[in-house]
Structures are given as structure tokens and as C-alpha cells.
C-alpha positions as CSV (number, residue, x, y, z in Angstrom):
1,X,23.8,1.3,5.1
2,X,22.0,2.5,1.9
3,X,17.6,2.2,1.2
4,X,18.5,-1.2,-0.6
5,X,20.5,-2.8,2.3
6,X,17.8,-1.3,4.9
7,X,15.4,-3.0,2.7
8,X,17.1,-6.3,2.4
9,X,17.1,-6.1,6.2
10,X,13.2,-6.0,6.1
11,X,11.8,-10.4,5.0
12,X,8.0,-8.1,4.2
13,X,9.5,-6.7,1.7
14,X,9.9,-10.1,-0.4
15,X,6.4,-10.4,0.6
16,X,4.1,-7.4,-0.1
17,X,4.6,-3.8,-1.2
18,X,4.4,-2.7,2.4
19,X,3.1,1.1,2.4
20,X,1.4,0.9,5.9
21,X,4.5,2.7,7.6
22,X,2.0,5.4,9.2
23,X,0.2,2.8,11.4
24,X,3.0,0.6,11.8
25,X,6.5,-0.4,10.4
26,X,7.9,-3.9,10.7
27,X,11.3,-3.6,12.2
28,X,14.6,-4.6,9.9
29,X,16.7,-7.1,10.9
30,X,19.5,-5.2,12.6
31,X,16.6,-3.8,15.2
32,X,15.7,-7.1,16.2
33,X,19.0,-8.4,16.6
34,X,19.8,-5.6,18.6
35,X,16.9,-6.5,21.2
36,X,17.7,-10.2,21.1
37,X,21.4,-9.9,21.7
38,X,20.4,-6.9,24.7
39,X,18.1,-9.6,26.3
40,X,20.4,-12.6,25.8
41,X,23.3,-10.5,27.6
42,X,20.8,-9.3,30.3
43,X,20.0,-12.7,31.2
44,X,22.7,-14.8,30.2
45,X,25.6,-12.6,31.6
46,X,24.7,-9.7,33.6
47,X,23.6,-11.5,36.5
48,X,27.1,-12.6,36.8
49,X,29.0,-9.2,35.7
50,X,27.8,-5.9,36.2
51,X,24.0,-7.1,37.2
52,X,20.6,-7.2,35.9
53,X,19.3,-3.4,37.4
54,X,22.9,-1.5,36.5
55,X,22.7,-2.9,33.0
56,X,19.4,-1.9,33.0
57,X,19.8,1.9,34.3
58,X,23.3,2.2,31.8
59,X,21.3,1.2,29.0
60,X,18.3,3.6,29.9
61,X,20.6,6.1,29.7
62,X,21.9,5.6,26.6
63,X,19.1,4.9,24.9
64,X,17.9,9.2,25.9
65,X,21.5,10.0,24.6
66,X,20.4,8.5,21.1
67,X,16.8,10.0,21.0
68,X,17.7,13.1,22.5
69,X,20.8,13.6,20.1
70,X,18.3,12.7,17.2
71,X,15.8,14.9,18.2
72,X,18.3,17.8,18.6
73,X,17.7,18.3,22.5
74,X,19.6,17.8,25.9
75,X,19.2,14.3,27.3
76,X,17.1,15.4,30.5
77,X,14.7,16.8,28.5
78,X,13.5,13.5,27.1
79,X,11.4,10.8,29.2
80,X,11.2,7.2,27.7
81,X,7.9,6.1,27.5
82,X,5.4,3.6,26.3
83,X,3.9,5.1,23.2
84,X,2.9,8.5,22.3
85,X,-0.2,8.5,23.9
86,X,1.1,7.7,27.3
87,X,3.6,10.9,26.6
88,X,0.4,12.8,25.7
89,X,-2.0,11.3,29.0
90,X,1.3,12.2,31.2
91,X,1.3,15.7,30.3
92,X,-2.5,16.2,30.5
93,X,-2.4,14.7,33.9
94,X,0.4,16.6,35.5
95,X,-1.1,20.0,34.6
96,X,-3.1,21.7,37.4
97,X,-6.5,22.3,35.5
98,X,-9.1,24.8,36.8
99,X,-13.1,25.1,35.6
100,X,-13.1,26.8,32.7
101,X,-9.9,26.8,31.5
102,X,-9.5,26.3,27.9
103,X,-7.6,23.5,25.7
104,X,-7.6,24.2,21.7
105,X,-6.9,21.1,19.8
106,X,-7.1,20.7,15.5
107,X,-9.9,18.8,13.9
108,X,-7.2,17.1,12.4
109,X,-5.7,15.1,15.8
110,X,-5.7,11.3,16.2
111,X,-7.5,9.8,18.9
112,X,-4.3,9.8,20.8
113,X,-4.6,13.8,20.9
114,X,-8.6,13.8,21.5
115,X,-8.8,11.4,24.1
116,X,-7.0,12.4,27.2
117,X,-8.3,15.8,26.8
118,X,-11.9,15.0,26.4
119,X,-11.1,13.1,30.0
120,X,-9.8,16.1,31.1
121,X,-12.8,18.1,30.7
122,X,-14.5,15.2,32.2
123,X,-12.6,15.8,35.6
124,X,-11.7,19.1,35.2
125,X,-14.3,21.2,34.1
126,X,-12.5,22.3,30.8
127,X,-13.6,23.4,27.7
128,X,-12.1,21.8,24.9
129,X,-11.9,23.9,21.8
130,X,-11.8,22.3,18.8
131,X,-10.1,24.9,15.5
132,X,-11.9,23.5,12.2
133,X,-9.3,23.2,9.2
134,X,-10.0,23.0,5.4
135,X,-8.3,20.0,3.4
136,X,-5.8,19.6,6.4
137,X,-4.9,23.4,7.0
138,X,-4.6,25.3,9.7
139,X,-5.9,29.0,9.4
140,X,-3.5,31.0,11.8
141,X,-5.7,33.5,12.2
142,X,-8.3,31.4,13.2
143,X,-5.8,29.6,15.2
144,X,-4.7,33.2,16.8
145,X,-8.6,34.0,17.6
146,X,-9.2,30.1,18.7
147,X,-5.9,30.5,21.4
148,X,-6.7,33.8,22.8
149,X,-8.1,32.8,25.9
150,X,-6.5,29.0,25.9
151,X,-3.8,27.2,28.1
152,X,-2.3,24.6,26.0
153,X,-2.3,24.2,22.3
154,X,-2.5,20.8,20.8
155,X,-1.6,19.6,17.5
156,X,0.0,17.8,15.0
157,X,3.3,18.3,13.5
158,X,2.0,16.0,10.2
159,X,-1.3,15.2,10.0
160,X,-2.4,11.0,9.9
161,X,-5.2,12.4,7.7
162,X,-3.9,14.0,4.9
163,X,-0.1,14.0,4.9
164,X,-0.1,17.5,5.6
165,X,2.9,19.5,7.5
166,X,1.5,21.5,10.4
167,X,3.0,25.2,10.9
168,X,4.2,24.3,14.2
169,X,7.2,26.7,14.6
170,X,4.0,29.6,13.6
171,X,1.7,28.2,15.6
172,X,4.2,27.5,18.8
173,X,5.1,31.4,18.5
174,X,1.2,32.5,18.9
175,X,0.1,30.6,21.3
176,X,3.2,31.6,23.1
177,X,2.1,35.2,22.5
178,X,-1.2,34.4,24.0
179,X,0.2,32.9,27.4
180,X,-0.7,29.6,26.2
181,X,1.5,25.9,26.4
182,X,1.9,23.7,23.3
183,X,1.8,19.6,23.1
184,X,3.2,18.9,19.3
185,X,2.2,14.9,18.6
186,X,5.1,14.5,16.4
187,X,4.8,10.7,15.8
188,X,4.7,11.1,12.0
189,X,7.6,13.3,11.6
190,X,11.0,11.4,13.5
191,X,12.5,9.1,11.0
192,X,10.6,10.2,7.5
193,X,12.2,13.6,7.9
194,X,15.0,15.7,9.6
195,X,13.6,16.9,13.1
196,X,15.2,19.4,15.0
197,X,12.7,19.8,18.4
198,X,14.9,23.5,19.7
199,X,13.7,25.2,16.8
200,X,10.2,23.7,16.8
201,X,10.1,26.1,20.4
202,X,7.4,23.9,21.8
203,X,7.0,22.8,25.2
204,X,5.6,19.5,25.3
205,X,6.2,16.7,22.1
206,X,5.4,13.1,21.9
207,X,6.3,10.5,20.0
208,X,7.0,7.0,19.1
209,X,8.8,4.2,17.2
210,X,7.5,2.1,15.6
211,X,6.2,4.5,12.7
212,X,8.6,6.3,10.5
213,X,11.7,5.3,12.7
214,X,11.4,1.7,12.1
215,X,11.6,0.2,15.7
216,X,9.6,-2.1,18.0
217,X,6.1,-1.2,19.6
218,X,6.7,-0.6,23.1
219,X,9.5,2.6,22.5
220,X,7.8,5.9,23.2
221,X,9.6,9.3,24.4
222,X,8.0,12.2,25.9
223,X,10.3,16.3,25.3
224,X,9.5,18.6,27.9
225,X,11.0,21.9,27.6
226,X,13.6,23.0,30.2
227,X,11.3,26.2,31.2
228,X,8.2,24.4,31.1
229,X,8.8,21.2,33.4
230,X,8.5,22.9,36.4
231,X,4.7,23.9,35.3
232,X,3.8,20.6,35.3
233,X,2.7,18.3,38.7
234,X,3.5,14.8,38.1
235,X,0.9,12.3,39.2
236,X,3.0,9.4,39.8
237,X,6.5,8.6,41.3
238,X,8.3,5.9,41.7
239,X,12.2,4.9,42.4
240,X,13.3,6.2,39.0
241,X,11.3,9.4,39.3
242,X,13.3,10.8,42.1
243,X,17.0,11.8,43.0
244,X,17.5,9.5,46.2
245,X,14.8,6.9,46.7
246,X,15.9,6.0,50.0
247,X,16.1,9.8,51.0
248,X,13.2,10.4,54.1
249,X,12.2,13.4,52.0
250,X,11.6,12.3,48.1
251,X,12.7,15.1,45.7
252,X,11.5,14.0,41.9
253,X,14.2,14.4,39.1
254,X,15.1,17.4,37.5
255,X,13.9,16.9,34.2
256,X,11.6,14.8,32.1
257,X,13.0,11.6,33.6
258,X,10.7,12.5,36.7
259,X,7.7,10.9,34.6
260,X,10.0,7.6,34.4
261,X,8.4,5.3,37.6
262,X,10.5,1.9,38.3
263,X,10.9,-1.5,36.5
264,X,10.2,-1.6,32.3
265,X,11.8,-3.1,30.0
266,X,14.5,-1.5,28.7
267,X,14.0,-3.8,25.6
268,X,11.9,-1.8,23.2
269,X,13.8,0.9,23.6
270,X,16.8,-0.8,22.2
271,X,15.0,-1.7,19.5
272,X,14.2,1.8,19.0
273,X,18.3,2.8,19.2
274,X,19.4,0.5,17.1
275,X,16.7,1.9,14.4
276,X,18.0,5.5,14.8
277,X,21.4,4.2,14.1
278,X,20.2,2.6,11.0
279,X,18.6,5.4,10.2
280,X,21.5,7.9,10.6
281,X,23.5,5.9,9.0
282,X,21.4,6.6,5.9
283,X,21.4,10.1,6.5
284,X,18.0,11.9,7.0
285,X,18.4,14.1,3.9
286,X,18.8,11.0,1.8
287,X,15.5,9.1,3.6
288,X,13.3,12.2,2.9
289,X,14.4,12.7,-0.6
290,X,13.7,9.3,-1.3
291,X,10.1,9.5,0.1
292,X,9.9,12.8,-2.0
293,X,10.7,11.3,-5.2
294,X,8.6,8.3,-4.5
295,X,5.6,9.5,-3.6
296,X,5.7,12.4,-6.6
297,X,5.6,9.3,-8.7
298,X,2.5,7.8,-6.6
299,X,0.7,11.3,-6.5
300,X,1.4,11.6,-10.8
301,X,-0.2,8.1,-10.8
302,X,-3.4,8.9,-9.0
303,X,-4.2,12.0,-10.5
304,X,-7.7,13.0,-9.5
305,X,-8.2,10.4,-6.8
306,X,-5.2,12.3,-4.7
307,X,-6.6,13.6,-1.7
308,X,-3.0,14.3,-0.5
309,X,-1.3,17.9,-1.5
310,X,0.1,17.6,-4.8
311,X,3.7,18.9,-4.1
312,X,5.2,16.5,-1.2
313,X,4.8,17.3,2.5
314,X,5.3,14.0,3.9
315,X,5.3,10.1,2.7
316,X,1.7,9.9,3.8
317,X,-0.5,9.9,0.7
318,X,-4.3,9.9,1.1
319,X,-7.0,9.3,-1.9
320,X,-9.8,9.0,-2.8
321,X,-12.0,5.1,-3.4
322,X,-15.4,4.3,-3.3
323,X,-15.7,1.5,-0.3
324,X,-12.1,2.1,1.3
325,X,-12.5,-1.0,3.6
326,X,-13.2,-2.5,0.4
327,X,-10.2,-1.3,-1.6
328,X,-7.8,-2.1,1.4
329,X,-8.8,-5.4,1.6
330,X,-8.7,-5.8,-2.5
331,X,-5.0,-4.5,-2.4
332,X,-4.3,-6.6,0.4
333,X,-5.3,-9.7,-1.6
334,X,-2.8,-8.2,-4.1
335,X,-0.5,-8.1,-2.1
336,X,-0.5,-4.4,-1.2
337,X,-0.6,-3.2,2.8
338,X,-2.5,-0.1,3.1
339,X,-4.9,1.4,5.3
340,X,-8.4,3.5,5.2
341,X,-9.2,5.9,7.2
342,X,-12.2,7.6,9.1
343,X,-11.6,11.2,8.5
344,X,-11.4,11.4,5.4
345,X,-13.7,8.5,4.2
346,X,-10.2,7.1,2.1
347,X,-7.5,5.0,1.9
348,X,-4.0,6.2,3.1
349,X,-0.8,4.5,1.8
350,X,2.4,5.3,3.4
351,X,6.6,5.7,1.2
352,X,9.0,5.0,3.3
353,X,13.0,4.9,2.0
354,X,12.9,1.0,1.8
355,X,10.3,1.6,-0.6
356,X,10.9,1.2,-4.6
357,X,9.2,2.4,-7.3
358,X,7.7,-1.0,-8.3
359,X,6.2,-0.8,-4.8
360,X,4.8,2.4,-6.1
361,X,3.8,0.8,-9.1
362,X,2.4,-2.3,-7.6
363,X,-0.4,-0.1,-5.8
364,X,-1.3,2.0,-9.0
365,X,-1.9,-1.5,-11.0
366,X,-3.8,-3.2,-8.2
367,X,-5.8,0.5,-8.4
368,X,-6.9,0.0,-12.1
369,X,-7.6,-4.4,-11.8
């Protein structure tokens, strides 16, 4: 598999310049094939083989061998989930908060990172802190004064805003020092860049697919450190959460697949496996030198209107346009996906490897008409 097979394997492509991969990417070929031939066995001949719930559990299973091996972690450190904002609720939930304890978040999170913990002090009687940036920055100083008194730390490892990498390796280590946990949403980094989780230190990371790795809504996963599962209370439980369900005493898992309950589908998450395969079979170096090339040549192009650093970060490019709504819909009609944003008041398009330069192109012309 090369960028132009992986982009034959995507029918948008013959359609649009599609540079919304930030918010969404539509799945190649190979993915959906994957899920269709997964369901048509589980239906057609697992009932009559090995059976419905053991293909089921054997393919959970390998599906955490795939992320986990991605992601650079042990397998019963990852939880399959929905999305990464049911990786980042799960945690929030299962820690045992106290009045008055402290949560620092970036001004720079997504809802999905803003939400659960503004419920939280809701409940709870938290304070959550929020650590102003500057053109999608963090300050470690600031971040060092901000954590000093905290108990978790969240932020982003790449910013939705402006396409900006997050210290998170600096950032893990101080709060660390300051006896404070760390939730990394990491949903913009897997699949647009290699991603090593063991070296990133932190104890909580969410993601999920159907971004930058190419695979069907519906596949989330959830890392929680070995030395840092046992801090957390789970909420929930169900038959796939514990060790013997039929035990008189329950005793949940030993890792993260204690936050896994009972009957999904497994479906999603093949989709998401099959992606990673397509994706390794790239090579992560080749997919982020692509984006890098591609998106210096989008960056030359809109030269003051760039928002975005100048040297490349990530694939997400944000700049500037007087009615974004406006301009997204105007690209739209020529037949260029893009989104705005809310913070900042702009449009964002997103270079993925199946992009080309005359997808590149395409946008800057539609700019200037």
C-alpha cells in the first residue's frame, strides 16, 4: 500500500478535495470491507462454528493487540471504547473527587475535554482551572504555577484550533512533579504522525478513529497507565468488566478492560484495525512526511491569512477569512470540504497522506475566485 493506492481506495476523493480529516475521515475501501466481511462471517457462519459471543470476545482481543501495538503500549492497558469523549467521561467519573480539589485544563481543549469536567465541578465541588495560551502555546511556567496545587492535568497532545503540538512529555513531567494525574486527548495525533504512548509518561489518553486513522465512527480506545489504574473507581461493571462473572464475589479486571461492560459491537472496531493495518503498511514516517510537504505548500500559498505555525506541526492548517461559515460553504460549492471554527473565528482545512498537491491547489484557487 502506497498514498496513491490508499487514495484510490477512498470514491471522495473523485469527488471533492476532501481536507476535513480533523472532524472526520471517510473510511477507504479496504476498512469497510473489513467490517462487512467481519459481520457477514458473524452472522452467516459463526452461529454454526465457533459461535456468535467467542467470535465476538477473540476478535475484541485482537482488535487491543493492534491499537495497543500501534500505540506502543501493553494490550491491558487499552479499553475499547465508543469515542474519545466516552474515554475522557470514563476517567472523570471513576476518580474519587473531593470539594475543592483542582482540575487544570488548556484554553485550547475541545468540548470533549471541557465538558465532563465542568460536570464534575457540578457534582463535585471542583474547581476547574483553566491555563490561558497565546496563538496555541502553552507557557510551562504558567503551566507549572497553574498545576501546583491541581489533581489531574488535561490537555491536548495537538490542538483542533491551531494545528499546534502540545509539550506533553514537558508538561506530563510537571504535573507529575506536583502530585498531579494527566488525561492527554490525543485524537489528532494517531494516524497523522508516529505515536509512541510509553514515552509520552501520561496516565490517562483518549482517542479515536475516525480522524487521522481513517476508520469508522463508533471505534474509540481509552490508555490507562499500569500504576495509575488502581487510582481510579470504576462507575460501572458489567460481565466484561470482571474476571469471573458468575463468581459470588465480582472482582473487576486488572487493567483498562475493567471499563469494558457487556454486549457492543465489535464492528467498528474492526473497522478501525483494518485502518491501522493500512496505515502501517504505509509506514508512519512516510504518512507524516507527506502531510509535511503538503501542507508547507498550503501554508506558502496562504501567506498572511495562515493562522497555523509556519514550520509544520501537524496536517491541521488554520487561517484566517472574513465570514468563515461563509467561506466553507463557498469552497464547498467548489468542491472543497473544509471546516470553520469557533475559537479562532477561522476556517481549518485538514492534509492527510491521500491528499495531493492539486488538492492543495484546488483550495488556494477556490480562495482567490
Amino acid at each position: 500500500m502506497d498514498p496513491t493506492e490508499l487514495r484510490a481506495a477512498m470514491p471522495v476523493t473523485d469527488e471533492v478535495a476532501y481536507l476535513n480529516t480533523g472532524a472526520s475521515s471517510p473510511a477507504p475501501r479496504p476498512v469497510v470491507e473489513a467490517v462487512t466481511d467481519w459481520l457477514e462471517h458473524h452472522n452467516f457462519e459463526a452461529p454454526v462454528s465457533e459461535g456468535m459471543y467467542p467470535h465476538s470476545w477473540d476478535t475484541y482481543e485482537a482488535v487491543r493487540e493492534t491499537v495497543s501495538g500501534f500505540l506502543s503500549v501493553p494490550p491491558e492497558t487499552i479499553a475499547l471504547t465508543g469515542s474519545t469523549v466516552d474515554g475522557i467521561n470514563l476517567i472523570a467519573a471513576s476518580i474519587d473527587w473531593e470539594p475543592g480539589d483542582v482540575i487544570v485544563r488548556t484554553d485550547l481543549e475541545h468540548s470533549a475535554g471541557v465538558l465532563p469536567f465542568e460536570r464534575m465541578a457540578d457534582l463535585h465541588g471542583v474547581e476547574v482551572r483553566t491555563l490561558e495560551t497565546t496563538d496555541g502555546r502553552v507557557d510551562l511556567d504558567e503551566l507549572r504555577s497553574a498545576i501546583a496545587d491541581a489533581r489531574l492535568l488535561v490537555m491536548s497532545s495537538v490542538t483542533w484550533s491551531h494545528g499546534t503540538r502540545l509539550p506533553v512529555e514537558e508538561a506530563v513531567e510537571i504535573a507529575h512533579d506536583a502530585g498531579a494525574q494527566v488525561l492527554v486527548d490525543a485524537v489528532q495525533s494517531p494516524g497523522q504522525r508516529p505515536v509512541d504512548l510509553d514515552a509520552w509518561d501520561a496516565d490517562f489518553v483518549a482517542g479515536s478513529g475516525h480522524k487521522w486513522l481513517l476508520g469508522p465512527m463508533g471505534a474509540g480506545f481509552l490508555y490507562v497507565d499500569a500504576d495509575a489504574i488502581d487510582t481510579l473507581t470504576p462507575r460501572q461493571i458489567g460481565y466484561r468488566s470482571v474476571e469471573d462473572p458468575s463468581a459470588s464475589a465480582y472482582q473487576y479486571k486488572s487493567g483498562s478492560p475493567r471499563f469494558e461492560l457487556g454486549t457492543t459491537s465489535p464492528t467498528p472496531h474492526v473497522g478501525l484495525a483494518a485502518a491501522i493495518d493500512l496505515l502501517e503498511a504505509i509506514g508512519m514516517e512516510t504518512v507524516q512526511g507527506r502531510i509535511e510537504r503538503l501542507t508547507d505548500r498550503l501554508k506558502d500559498g496562504l501567506e498572511d491569512r495562515l493562522i497555523s505555525p509556519q514550520a509544520y506541526e501537524s496536517g491541521l492548517v488554520t487561517f484566517d477569512a472574513d465570514d468563515p461559515e461563509a467561506t466553507v460553504e463557498r469552497l464547498a460549492e467548489a468542491g472543497v470540504v473544509v471546516r470553520s471554527l469557533p475559537y479562532p473565528d477561522a476556517v481549518r482545512a485538514s492534509v492527510h497522506v491521500f491528499n495531493t498537491e492539486d488538492d492543495v491547489d484546488r483550495l488556494l484557487d477556490a480562495l482567490e475566485t
